[in-house]
C-alpha positions as a LaTeX table, in Angstrom:
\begin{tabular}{lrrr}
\hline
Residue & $x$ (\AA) & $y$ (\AA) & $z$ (\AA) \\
\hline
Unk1 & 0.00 & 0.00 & 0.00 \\
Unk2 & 1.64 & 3.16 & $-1.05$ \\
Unk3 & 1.47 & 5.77 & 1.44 \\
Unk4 & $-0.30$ & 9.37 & 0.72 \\
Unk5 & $-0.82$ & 12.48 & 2.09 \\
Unk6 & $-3.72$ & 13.63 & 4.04 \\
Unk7 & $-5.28$ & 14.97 & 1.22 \\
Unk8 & $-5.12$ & 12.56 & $-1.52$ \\
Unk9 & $-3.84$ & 14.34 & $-5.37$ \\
Unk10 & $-4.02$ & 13.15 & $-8.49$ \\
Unk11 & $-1.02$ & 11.70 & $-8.97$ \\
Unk12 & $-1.67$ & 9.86 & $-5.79$ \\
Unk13 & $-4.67$ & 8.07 & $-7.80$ \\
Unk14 & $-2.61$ & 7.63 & $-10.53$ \\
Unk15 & 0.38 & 5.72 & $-8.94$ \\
Unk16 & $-2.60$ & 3.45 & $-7.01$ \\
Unk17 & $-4.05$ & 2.35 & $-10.47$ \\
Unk18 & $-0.87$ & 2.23 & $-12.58$ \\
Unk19 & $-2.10$ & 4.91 & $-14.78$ \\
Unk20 & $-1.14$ & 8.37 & $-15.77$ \\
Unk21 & $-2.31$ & 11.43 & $-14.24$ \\
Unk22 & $-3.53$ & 12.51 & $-17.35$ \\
Unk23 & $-5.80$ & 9.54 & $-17.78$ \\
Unk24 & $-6.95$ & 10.19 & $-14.05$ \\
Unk25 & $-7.96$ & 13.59 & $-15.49$ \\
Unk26 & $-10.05$ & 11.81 & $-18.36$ \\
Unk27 & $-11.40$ & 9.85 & $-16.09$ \\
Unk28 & $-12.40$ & 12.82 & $-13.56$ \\
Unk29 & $-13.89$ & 14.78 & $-16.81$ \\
Unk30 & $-16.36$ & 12.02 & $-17.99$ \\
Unk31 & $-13.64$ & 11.66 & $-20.60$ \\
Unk32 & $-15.44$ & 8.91 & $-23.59$ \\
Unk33 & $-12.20$ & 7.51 & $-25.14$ \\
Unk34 & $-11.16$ & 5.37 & $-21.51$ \\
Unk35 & $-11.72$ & 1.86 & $-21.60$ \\
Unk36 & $-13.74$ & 0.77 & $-19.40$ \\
Unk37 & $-11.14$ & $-1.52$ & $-17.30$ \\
Unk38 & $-8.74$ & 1.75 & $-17.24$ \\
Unk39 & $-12.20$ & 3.73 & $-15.93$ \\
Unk40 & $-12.63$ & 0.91 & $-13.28$ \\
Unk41 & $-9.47$ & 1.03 & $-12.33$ \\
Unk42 & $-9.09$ & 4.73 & $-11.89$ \\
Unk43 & $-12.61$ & 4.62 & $-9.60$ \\
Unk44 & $-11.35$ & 2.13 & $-7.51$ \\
Unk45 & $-8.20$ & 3.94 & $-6.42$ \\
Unk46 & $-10.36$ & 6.94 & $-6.28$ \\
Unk47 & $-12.59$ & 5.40 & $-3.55$ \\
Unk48 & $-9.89$ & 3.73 & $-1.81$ \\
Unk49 & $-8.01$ & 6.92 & $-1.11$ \\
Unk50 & $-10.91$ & 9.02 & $-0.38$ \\
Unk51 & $-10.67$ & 11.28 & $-3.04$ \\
Unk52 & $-12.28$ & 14.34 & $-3.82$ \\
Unk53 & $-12.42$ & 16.71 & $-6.93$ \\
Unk54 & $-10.58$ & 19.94 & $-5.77$ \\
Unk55 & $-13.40$ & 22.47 & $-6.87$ \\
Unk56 & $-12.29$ & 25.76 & $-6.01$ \\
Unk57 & $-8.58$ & 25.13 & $-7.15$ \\
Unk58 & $-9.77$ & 23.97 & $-10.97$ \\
Unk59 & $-12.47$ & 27.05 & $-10.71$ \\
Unk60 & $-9.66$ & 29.72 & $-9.80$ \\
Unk61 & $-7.72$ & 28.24 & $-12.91$ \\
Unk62 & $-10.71$ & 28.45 & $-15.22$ \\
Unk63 & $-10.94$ & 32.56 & $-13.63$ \\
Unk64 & $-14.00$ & 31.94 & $-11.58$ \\
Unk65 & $-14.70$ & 31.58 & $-7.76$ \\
Unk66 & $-17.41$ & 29.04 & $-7.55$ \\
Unk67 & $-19.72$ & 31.66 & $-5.93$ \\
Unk68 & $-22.48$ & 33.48 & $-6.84$ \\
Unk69 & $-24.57$ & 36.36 & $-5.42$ \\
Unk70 & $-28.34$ & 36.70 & $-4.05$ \\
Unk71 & $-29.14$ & 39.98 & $-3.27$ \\
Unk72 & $-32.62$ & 40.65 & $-2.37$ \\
Unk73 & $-34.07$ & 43.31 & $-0.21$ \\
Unk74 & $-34.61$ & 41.77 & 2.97 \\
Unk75 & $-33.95$ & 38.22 & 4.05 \\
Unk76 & $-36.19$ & 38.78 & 7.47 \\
Unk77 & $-39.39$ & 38.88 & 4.73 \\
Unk78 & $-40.41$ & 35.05 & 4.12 \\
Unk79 & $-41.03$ & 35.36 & 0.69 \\
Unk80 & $-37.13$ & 35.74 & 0.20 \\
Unk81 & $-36.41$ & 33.82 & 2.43 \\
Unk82 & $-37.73$ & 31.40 & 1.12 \\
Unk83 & $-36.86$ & 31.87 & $-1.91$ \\
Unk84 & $-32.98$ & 32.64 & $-0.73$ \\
Unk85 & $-33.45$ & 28.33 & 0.09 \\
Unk86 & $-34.48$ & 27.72 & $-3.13$ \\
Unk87 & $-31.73$ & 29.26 & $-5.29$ \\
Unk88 & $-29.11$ & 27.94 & $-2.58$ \\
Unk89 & $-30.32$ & 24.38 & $-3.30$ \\
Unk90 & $-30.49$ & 24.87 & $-7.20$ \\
Unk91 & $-27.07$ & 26.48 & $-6.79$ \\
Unk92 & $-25.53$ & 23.89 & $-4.29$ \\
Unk93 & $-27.14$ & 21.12 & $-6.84$ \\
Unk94 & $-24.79$ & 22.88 & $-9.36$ \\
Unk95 & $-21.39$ & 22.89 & $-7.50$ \\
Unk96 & $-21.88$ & 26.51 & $-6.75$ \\
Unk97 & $-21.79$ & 28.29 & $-3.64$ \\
Unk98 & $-24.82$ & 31.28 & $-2.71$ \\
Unk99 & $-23.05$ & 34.66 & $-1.03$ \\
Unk100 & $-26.51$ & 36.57 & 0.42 \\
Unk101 & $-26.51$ & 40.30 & 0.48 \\
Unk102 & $-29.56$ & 42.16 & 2.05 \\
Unk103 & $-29.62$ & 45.14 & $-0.02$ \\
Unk104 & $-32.91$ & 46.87 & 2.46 \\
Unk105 & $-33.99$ & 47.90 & $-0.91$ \\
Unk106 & $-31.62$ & 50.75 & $-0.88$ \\
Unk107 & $-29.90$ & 51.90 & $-4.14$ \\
Unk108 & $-26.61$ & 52.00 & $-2.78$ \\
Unk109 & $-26.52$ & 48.77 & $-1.89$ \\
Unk110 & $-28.19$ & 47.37 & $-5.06$ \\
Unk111 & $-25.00$ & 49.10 & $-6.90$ \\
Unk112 & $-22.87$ & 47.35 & $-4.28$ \\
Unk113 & $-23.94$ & 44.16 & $-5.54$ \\
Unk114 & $-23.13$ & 45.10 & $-9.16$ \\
Unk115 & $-20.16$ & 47.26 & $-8.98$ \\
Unk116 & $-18.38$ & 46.20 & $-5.20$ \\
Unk117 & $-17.80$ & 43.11 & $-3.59$ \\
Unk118 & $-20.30$ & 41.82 & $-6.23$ \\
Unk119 & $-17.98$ & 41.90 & $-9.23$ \\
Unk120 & $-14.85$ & 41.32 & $-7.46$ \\
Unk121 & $-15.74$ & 37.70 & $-5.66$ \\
Unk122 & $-18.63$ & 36.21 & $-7.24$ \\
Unk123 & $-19.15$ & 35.37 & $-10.86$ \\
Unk124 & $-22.32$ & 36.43 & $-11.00$ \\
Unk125 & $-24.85$ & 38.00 & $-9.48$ \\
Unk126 & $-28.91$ & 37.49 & $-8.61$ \\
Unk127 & $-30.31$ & 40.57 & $-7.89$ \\
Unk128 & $-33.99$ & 41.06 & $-6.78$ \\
Unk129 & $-34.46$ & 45.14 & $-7.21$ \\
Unk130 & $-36.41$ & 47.95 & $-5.26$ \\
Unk131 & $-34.22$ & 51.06 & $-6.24$ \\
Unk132 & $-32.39$ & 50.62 & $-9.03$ \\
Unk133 & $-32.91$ & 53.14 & $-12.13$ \\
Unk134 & $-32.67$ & 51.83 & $-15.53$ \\
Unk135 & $-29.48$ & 53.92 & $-16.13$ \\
Unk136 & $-28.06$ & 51.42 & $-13.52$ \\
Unk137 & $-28.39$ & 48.92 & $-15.09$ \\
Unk138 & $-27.86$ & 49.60 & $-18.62$ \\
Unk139 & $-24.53$ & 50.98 & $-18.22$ \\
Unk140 & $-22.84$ & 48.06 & $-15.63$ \\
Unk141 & $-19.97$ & 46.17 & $-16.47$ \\
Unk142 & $-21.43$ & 43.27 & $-18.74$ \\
Unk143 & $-18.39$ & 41.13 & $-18.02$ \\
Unk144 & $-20.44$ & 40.59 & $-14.93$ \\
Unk145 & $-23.42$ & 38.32 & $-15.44$ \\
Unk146 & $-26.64$ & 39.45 & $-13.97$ \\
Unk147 & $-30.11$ & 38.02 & $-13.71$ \\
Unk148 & $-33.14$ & 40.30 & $-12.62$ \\
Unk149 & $-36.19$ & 38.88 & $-10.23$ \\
Unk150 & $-39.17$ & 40.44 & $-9.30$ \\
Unk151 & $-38.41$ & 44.31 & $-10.30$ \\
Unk152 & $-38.06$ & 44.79 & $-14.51$ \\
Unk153 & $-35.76$ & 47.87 & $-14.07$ \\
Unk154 & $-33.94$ & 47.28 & $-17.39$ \\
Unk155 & $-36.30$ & 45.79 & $-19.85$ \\
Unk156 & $-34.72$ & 44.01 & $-22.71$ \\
Unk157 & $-30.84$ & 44.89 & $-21.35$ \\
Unk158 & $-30.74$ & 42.20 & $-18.98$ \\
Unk159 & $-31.66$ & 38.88 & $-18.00$ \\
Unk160 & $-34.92$ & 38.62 & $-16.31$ \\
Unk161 & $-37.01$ & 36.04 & $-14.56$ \\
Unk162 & $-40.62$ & 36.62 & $-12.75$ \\
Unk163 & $-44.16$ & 35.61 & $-13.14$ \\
Unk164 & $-46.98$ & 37.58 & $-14.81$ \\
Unk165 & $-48.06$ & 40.01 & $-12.11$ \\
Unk166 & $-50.73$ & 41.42 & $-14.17$ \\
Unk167 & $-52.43$ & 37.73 & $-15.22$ \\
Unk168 & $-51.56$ & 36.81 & $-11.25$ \\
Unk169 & $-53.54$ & 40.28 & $-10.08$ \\
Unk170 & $-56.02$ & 39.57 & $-12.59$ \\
Unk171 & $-56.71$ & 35.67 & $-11.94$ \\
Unk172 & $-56.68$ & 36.85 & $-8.19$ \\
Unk173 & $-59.26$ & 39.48 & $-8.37$ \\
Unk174 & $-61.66$ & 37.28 & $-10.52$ \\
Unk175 & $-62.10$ & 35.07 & $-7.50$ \\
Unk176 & $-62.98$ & 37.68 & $-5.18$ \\
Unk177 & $-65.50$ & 38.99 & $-7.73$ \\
Unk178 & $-66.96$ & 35.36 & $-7.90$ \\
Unk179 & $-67.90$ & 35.04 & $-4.70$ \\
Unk180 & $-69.71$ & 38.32 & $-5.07$ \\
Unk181 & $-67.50$ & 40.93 & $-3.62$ \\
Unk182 & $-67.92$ & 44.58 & $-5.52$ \\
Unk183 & $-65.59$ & 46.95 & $-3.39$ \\
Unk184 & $-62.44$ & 45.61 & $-3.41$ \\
Unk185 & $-59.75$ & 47.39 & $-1.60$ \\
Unk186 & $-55.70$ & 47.09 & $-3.01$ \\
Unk187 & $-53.30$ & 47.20 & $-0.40$ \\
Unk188 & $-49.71$ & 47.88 & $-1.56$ \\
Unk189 & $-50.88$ & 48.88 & $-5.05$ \\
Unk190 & $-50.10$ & 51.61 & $-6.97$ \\
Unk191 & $-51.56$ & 53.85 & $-9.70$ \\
Unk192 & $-48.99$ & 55.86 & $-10.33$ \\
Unk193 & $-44.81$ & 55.95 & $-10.60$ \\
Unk194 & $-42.87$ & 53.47 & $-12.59$ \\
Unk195 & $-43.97$ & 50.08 & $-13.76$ \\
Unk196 & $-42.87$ & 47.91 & $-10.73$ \\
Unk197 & $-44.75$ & 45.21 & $-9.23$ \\
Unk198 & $-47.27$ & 47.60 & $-7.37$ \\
Unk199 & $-48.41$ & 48.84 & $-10.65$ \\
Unk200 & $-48.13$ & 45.58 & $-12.37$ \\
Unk201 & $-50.41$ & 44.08 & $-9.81$ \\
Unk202 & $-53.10$ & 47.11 & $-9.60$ \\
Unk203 & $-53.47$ & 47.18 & $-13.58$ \\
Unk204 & $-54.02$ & 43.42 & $-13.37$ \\
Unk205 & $-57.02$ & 44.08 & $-10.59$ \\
Unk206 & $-58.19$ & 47.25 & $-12.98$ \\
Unk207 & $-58.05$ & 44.40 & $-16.07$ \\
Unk208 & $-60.75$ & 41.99 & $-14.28$ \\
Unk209 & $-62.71$ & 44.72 & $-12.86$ \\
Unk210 & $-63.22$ & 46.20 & $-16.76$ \\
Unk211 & $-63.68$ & 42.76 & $-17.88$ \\
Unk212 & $-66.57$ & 41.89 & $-15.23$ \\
Unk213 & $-67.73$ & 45.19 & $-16.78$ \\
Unk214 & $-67.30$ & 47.15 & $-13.16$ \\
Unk215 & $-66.15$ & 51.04 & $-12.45$ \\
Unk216 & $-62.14$ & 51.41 & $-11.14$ \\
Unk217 & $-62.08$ & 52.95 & $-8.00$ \\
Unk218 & $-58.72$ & 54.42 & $-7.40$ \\
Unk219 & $-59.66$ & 55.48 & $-3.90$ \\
Unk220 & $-59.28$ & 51.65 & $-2.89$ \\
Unk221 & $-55.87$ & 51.33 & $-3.68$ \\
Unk222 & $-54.30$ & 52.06 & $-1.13$ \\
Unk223 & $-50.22$ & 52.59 & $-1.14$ \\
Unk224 & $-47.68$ & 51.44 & 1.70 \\
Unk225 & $-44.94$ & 52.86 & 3.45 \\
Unk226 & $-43.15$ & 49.26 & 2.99 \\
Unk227 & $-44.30$ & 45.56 & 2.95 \\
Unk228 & $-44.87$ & 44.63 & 6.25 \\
Unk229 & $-47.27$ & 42.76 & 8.64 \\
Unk230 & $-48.16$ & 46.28 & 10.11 \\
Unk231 & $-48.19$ & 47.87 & 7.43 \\
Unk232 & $-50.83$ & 45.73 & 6.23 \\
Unk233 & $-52.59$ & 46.39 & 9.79 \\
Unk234 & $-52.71$ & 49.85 & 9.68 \\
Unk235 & $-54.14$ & 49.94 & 5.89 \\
Unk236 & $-57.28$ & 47.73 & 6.69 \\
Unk237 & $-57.88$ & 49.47 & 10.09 \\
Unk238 & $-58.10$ & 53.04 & 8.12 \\
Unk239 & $-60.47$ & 51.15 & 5.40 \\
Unk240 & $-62.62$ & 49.82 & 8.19 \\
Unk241 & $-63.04$ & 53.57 & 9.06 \\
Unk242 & $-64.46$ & 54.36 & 5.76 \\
Unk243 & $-68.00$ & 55.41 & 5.68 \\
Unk244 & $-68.17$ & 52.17 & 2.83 \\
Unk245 & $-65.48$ & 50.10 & 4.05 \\
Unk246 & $-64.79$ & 47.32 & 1.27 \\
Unk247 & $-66.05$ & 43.87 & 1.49 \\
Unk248 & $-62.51$ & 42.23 & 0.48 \\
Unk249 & $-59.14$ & 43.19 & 0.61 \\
Unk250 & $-56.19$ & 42.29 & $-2.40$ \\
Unk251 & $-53.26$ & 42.83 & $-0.25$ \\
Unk252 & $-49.94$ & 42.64 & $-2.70$ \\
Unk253 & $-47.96$ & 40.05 & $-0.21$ \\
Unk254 & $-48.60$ & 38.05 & 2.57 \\
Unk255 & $-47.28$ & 40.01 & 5.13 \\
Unk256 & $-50.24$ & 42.75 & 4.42 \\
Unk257 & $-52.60$ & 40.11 & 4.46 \\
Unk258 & $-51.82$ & 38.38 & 7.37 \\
Unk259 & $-51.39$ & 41.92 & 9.07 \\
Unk260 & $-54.93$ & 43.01 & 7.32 \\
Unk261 & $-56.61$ & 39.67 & 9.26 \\
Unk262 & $-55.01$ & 41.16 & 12.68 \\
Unk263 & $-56.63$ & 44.21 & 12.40 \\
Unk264 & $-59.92$ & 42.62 & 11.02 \\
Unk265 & $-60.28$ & 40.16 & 14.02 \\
Unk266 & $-59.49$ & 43.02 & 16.69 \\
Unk267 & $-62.24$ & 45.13 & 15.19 \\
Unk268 & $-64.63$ & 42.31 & 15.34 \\
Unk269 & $-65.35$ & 41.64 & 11.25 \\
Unk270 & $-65.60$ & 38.04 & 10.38 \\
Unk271 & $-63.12$ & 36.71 & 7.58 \\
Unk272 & $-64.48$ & 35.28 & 5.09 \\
Unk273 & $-68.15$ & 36.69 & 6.69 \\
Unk274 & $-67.93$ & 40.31 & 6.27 \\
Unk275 & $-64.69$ & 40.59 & 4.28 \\
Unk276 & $-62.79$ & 37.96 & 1.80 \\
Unk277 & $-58.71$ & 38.75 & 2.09 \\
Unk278 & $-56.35$ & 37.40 & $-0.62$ \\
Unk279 & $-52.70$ & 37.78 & $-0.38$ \\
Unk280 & $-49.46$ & 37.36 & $-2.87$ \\
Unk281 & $-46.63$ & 34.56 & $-2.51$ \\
Unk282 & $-48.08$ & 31.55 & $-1.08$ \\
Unk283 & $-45.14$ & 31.88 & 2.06 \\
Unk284 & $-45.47$ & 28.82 & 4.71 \\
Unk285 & $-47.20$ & 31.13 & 7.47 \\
Unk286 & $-50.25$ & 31.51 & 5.36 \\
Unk287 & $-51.23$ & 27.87 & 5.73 \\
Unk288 & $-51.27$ & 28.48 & 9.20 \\
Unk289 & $-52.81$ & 31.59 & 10.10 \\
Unk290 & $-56.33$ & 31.33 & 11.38 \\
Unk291 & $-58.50$ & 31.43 & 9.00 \\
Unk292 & $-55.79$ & 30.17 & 6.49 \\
Unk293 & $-55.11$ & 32.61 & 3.68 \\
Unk294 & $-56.01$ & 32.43 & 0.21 \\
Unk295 & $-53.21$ & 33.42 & $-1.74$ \\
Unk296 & $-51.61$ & 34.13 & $-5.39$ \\
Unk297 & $-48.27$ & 31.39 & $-5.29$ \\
Unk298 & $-45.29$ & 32.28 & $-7.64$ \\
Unk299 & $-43.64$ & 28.86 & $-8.53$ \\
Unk300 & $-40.50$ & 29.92 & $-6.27$ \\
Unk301 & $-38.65$ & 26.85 & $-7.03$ \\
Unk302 & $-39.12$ & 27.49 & $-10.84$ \\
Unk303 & $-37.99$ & 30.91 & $-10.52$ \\
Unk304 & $-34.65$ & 30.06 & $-8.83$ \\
Unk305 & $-33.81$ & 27.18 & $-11.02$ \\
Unk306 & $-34.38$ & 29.29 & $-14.14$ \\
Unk307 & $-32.68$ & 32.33 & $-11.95$ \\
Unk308 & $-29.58$ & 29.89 & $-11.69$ \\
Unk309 & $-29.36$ & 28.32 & $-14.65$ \\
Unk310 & $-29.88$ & 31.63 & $-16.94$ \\
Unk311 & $-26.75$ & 33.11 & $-14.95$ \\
Unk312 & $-24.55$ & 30.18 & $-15.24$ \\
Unk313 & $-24.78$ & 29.71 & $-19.02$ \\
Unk314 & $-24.13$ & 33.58 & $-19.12$ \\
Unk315 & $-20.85$ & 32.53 & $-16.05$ \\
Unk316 & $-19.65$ & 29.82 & $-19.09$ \\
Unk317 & $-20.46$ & 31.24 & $-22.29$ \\
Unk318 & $-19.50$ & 34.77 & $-21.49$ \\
Unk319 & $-20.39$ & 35.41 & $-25.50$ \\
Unk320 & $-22.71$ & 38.22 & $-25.31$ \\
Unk321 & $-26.04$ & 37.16 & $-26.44$ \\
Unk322 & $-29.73$ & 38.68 & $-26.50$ \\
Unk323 & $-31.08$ & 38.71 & $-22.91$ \\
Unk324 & $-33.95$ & 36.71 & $-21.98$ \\
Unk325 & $-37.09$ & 37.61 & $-20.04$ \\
Unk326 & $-38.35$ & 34.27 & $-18.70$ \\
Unk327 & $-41.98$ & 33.96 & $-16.77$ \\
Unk328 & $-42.17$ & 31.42 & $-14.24$ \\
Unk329 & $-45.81$ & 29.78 & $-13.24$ \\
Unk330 & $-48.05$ & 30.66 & $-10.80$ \\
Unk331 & $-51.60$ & 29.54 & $-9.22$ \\
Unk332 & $-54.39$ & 30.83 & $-7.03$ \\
Unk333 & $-54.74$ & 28.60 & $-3.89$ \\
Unk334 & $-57.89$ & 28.89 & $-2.28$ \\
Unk335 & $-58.39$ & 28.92 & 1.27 \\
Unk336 & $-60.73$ & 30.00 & 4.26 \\
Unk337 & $-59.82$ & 33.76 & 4.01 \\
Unk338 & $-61.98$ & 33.32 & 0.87 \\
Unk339 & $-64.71$ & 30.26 & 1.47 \\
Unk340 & $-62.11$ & 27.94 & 1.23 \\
\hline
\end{tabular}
């Protein structure tokens, strides 16, 4: 038995087997022109020495450092969170490691990911986008692969993968109005400002509403200061207050919506009795609140697998090419919160 270091090398394998390094290398590479007694050969030494492919070293000689980067805005909100898991296990399934940046939605930070630490250890980077301009974007470094989520801040200039938030809006809103609700209130949406996923989402609720043949009533959407359980409190509280309060609630995540049934419940109003709420991104606390929440689900796995893969065939084949837009799936999941 020949003796080896404590980390087996090649040429340790090699010597075991009687072969060359080179044909350990073949071997290693899925290599077709080995025999299959040489292959054999090669595996068996390979498993009797315990060893293992040195990733990092034969990425740093290819020019690349195995990692890539996930910056979102906030990792405390489930929905990235959750989604953070996802492209970690796509990633990890891929022999690549995840770096997480919480950008807090903040411009500065977004360009940090892009232009800083960003460019200078990962070799790409997955960037879900609050702040960014489309200047920003169409004038980075394109040796620096980038794929968009969520946010379309740089239409046609970079890669980009989300689902439809206008079909989404509109699917979700077509539900409420089938179980006979009229004023329905849009918390988080927008009417004005740039096309992000506020807008997106409110012209998908105007959509059904026109469709159903029924009068847009911009006084029900009502804008947040950010995405959050209070947030989502405080808006339904003030519509209670209405003189016509609405008789459902579209709340543009979860976190509104489950904050919208707190308020609800300490004002007295049944849910789905006197109000139906709906929320956006199907995240694992909405199967358990009480009632359980109906809710638009983005296919998250979907999105980080084609998140992961679009960046790593840009991280390979650095030959610039057109960018793609891809649209991941999505369905409404009906629960109590709407006669479930």
């Amino acid at each position: 038995m020949i003796g080896v270091a404590a980390r087996p090398r090649i040429k340790d394998v090699a010597e075991y087997a009687g072969v060359s390094p080179k044909t350990v290398s073949n071997v290693i590479n899925n290599f077709e022109h080995v025999s299959d007694k040489t292959r054999t050969a090669v595996q068996e030494a390979i498993d009797a020495l315990g060893y293992r492919v040195n990733i990092a070293g034969r990425q740093l000689r290819q020019g690349r450092t195995g990692v890539i980067t996930l910056a979102v805005p906030e990792l405390d909100v489930a929905y990235f969170a959750e989604l953070a898991k996802h492209v970690t296990a796509e990633a990890d399934r891929r022999g690549r490691t995840v770096l997480l940046h919480q950008t807090g939605g903040v411009r500065e930070r977004e360009l940090a990911a892009l232009h800083g630490f960003g460019a200078q250890f990962s070799d790409g980077v997955v960037l879900s986008p609050l702040s960014l301009l489309p200047r920003d974007l169409a004038t980075r470094d394109r040796r620096l692969p980038v794929v968009l989520l969520g946010e379309r801040s740089a239409a046609g200039t970079t890669d980009h993968v989300g689902i439809d938030n206008i079909g989404a809006a509109r699917e979700a809103t077509e539900h409420l109005l089938t179980r006979g609700r009229r004023r329905i209130a849009v918390i988080g949406g927008s009417v004005r400002g740039r096309q992000g996923t506020d807008r997106l989402r409110t012209d998908g609720h105007r959509e059904a509403l026109a469709s159903a043949g029924l009068p847009f009533a911009e006084d029900l959407v009502v804008p947040v200061r950010a995405y959050h359980w209070q947030d989502g409190a405080r808006a339904a509280a003030a519509l209670l207050d209405r003189p016509e309060p609405p008789d459902a609630l579209l709340c543009l995540n979860d976190h509104l919506a489950l904050g919208a049934l707190r308020a609800l419940h300490e004002a007295g109003r049944s849910v789905p009795g006197d109000l139906d709420v709906m929320g956006f991104d199907d995240i694992e606390a909405s199967r358990f609140s009480v009632p359980s929440l109906t809710t638009v689900a983005p296919d998250k796995e979907e999105i980080a697998r084609s998140a992961v893969s679009l960046l790593l065939d840009r991280v390979e084949d650095p030959e610039p090419g057109a960018p793609e837009d891809l649209v991941a799936g999505h369905r409404v999941i009906v629960r109590e919160s709407t006669g479930g």
